[in-house]
Each structure stands twice: as C-alpha cells, then as structure tokens.
FIMI-839777 format. One record per atom (N, C-alpha, C): residue in three letters; x, y, z. Coordinates in pm, 1 decimal. Example, Ala and Ser with C-alpha at 12.3 -4.5 7.8 and 13.67 -1.06 7.14 Angstrom:
2
residu	east	north	up
Ala	1319.0	-569.0	780.0
Ala	1230.0	-450.0	780.0
Ala	1320.0	-330.0	780.0
Ser	1285.0	-225.0	708.0
Ser	1367.0	-106.0	714.0
Ser	1290.0	3.0	787.0
//
This chain:
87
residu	east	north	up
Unk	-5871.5	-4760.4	2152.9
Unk	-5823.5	-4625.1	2134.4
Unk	-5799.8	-4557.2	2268.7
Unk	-5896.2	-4552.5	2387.2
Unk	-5847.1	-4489.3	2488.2
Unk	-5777.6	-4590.1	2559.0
Unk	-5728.3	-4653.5	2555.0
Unk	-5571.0	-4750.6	2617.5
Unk	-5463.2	-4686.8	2555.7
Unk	-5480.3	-4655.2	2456.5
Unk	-5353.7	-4586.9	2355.9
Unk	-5379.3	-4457.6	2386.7
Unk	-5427.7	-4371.5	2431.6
Unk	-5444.8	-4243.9	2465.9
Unk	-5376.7	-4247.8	2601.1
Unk	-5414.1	-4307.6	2685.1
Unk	-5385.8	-4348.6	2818.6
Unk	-5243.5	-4328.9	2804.6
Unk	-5192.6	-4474.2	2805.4
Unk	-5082.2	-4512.0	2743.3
Unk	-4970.1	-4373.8	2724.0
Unk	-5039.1	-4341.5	2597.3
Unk	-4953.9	-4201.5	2533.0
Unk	-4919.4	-4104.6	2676.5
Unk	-5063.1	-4099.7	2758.2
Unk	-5015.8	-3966.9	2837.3
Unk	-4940.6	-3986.2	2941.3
Unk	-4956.9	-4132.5	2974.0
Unk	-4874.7	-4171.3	3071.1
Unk	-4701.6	-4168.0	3044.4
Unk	-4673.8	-4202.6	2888.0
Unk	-4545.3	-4222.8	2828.2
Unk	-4510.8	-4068.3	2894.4
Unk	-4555.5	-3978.0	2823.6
Unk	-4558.6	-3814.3	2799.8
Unk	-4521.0	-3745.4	2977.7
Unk	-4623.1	-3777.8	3069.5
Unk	-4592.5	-3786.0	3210.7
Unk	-4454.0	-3775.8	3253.0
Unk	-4448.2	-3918.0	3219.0
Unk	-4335.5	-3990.8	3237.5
Unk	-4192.7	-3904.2	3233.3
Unk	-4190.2	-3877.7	3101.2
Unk	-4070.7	-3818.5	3037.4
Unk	-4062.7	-3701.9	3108.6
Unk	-4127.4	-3594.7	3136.2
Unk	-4148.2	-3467.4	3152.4
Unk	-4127.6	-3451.3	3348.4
Unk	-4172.6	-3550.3	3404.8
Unk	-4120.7	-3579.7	3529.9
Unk	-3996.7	-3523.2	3579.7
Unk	-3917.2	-3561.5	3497.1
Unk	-3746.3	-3592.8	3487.1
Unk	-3675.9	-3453.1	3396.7
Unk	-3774.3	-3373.7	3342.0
Unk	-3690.1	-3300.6	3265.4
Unk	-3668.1	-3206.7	3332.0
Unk	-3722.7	-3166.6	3433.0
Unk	-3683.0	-2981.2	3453.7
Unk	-3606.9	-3042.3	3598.2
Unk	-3504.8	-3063.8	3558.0
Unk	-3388.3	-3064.5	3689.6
Unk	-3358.4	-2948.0	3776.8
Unk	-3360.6	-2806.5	3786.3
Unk	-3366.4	-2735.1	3847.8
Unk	-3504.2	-2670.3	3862.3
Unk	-3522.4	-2689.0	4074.6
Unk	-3652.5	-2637.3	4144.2
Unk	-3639.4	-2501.5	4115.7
Unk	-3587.1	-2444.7	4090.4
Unk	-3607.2	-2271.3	4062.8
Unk	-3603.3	-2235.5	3897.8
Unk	-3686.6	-2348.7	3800.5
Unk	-3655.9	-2322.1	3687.9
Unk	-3803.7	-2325.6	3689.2
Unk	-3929.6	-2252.9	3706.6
Unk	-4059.3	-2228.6	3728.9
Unk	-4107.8	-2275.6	3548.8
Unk	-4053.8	-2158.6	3460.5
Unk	-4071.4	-2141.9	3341.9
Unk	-4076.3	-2292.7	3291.2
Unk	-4003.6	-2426.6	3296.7
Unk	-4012.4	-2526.9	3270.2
Unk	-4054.9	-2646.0	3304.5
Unk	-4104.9	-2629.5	3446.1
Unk	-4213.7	-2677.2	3555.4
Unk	-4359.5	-2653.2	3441.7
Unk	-4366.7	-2529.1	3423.4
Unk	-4504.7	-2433.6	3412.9
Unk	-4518.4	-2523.5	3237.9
Unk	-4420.7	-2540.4	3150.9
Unk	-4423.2	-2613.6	3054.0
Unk	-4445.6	-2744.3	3050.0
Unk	-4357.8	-2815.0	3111.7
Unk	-4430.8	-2961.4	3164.2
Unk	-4532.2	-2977.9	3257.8
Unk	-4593.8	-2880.5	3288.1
Unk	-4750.8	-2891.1	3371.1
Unk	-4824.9	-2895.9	3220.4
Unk	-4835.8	-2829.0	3192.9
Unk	-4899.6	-2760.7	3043.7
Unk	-4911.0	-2902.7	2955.7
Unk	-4817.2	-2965.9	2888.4
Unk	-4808.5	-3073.8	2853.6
Unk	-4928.8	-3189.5	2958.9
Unk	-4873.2	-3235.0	3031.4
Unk	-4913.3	-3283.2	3080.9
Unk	-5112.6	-3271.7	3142.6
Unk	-5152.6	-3143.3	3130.1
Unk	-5225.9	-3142.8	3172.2
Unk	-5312.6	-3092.8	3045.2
Unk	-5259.4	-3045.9	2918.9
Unk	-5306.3	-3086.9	2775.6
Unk	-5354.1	-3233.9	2775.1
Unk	-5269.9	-3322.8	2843.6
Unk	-5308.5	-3482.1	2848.2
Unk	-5382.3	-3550.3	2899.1
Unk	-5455.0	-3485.0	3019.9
Unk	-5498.7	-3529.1	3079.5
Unk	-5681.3	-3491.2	3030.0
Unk	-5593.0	-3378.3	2979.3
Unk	-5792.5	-3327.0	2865.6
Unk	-5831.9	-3417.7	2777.2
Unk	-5688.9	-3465.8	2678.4
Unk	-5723.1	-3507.2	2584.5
Unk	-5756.6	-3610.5	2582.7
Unk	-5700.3	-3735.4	2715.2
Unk	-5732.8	-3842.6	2707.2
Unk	-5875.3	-3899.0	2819.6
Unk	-5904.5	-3725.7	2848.0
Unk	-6071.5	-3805.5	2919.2
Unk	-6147.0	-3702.8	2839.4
Unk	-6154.1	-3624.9	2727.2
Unk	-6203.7	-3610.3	2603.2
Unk	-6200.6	-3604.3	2470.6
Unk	-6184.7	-3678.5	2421.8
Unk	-6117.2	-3712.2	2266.2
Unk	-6164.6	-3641.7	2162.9
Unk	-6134.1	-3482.2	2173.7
Unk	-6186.9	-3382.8	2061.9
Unk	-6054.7	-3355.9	1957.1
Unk	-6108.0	-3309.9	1850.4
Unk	-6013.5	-3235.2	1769.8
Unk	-5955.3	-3134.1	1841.0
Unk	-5988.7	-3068.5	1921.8
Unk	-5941.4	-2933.6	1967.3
Unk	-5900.7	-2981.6	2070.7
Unk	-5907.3	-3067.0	2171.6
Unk	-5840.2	-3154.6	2266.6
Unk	-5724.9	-3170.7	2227.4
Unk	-5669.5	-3264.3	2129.2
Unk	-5580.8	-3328.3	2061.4
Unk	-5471.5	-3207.8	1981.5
Unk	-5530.4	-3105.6	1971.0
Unk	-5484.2	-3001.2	1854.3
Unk	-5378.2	-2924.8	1986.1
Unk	-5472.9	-2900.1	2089.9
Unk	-5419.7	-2841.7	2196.5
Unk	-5243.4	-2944.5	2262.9
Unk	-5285.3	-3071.9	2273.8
Unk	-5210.0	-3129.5	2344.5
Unk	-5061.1	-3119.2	2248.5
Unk	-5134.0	-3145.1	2110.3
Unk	-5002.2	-3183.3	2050.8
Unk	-4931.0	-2995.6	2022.1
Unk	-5005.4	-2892.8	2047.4
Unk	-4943.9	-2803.7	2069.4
Unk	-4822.5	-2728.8	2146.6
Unk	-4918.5	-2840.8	2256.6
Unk	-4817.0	-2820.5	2412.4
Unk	-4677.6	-2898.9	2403.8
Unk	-4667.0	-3025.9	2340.2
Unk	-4561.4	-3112.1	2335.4
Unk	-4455.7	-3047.4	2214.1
Unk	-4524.1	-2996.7	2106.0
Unk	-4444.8	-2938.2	2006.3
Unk	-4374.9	-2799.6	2093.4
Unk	-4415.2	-2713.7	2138.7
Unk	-4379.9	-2608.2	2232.3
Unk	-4276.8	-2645.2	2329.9
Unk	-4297.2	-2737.3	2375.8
Unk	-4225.2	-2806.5	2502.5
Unk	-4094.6	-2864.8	2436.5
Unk	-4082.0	-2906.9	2297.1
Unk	-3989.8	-2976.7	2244.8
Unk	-3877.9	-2889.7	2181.3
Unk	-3944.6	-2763.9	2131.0
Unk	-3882.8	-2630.2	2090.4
Unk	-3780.9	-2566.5	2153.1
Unk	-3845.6	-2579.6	2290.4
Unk	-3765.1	-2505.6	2402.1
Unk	-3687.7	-2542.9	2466.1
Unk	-3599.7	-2451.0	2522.5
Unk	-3420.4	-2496.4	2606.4
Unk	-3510.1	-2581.7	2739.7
Unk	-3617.0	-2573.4	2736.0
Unk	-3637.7	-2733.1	2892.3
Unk	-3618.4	-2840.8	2840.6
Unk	-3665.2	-2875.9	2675.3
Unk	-3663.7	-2995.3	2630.1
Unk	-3498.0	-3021.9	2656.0
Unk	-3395.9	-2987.8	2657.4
Unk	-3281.4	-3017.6	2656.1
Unk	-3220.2	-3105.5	2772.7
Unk	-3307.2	-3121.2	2848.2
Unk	-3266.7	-3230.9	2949.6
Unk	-3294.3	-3374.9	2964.5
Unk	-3423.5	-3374.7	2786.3
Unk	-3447.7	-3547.0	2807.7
Unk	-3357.9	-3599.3	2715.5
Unk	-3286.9	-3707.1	2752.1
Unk	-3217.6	-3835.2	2674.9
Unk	-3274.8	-3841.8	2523.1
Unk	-3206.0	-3847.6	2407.7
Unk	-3231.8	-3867.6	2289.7
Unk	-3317.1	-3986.1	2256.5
Unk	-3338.5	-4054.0	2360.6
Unk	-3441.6	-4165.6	2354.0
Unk	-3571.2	-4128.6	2401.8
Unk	-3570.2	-4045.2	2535.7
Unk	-3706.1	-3998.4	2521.8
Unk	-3681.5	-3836.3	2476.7
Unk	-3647.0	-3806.0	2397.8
Unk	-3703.3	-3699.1	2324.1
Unk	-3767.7	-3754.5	2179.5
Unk	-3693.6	-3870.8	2129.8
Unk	-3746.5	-3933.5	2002.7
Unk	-3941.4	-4001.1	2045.8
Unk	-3905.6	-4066.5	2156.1
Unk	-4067.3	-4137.0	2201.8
Unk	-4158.5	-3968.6	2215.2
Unk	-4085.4	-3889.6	2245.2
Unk	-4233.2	-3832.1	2304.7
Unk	-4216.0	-3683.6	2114.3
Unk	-4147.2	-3715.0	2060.6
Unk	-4176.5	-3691.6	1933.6
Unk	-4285.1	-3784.2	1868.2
Unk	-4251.7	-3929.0	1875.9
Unk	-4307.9	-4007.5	1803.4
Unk	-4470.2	-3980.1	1856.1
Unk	-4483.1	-3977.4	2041.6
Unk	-4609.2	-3944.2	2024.0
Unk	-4707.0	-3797.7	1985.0
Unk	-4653.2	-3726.2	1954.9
Unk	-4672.0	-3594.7	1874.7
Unk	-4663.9	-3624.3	1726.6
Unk	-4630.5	-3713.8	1698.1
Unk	-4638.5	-3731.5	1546.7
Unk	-4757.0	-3817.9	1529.1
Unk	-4802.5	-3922.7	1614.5
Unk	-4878.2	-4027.4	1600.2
Unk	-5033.3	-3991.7	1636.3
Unk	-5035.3	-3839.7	1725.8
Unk	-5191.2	-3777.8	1747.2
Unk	-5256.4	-3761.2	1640.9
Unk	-5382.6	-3824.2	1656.7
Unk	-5444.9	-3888.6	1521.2
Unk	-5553.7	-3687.4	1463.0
Unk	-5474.5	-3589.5	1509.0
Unk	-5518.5	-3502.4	1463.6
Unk	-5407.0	-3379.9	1373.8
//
C-alpha cells in the first residue's frame, strides 16, 4: 500500500510540474503546491482526513482554468488517481 501511495504522489508531482506554464501565474503555482503537498501528508500519513484532504486538493485543482494545461492523458491519470483514493 505505501508503494502505491508513493507511486500515486509521485504520478500527481509529476503532472502538476508541467502545468502552470506561466511564472507570473502565482494563483496556479499556489494550487499545484497545494496538491502536491496534500501528497506528501498523505503518503507519510495514511489518515482518512489525510486522504479526504488530498483528494480535495486534486478535485479543486482539476476544476480550475490551471488544470487546462495538462494533456488529456494526464488529466485522465491524475483523475484516475482521485478516483482510486481508497477514501
């Protein structure tokens, strides 16, 4: 289970790296920090409210005009891992 947590946050990382193409776009920096650092809770403490939080941050993040810069391939993966948080 924490290989697959791992795993997940690293996928999640990953994607969010690459999304906020403009340095003066703070607001979507400040969203993919958020994500990301939801991940980094959840996968060195494996709570309900850990997990509740993270997949909050990714649903939020996916909502919004930043998500619009990842590839329909990773917007589907980092759906799938928001769908697959076992909370």
């Amino acid at each position: 289970m924490q290989k697959r947590v791992l795993s997940t946050f690293i996928l999640t990382a990953l994607f969010l790296t690459g999304a906020c193409k403009k340095d003066d776009d703070t607001r979507c920096d400040a969203e993919a920090r958020a994500v990301s650092d939801a991940g980094v809770i959840y996968a060195n403490l494996q709570t309900t409210q850990n997990c509740l939080l993270y997949k909050a941050a990714i649903a939020e993040y996916l909502a919004s005009p930043c998500s619009s810069s990842l590839s329909s391939s990773d917007r589907l993966q980092l759906q799938n891992v928001l769908n697959n948080l076992p909370c």
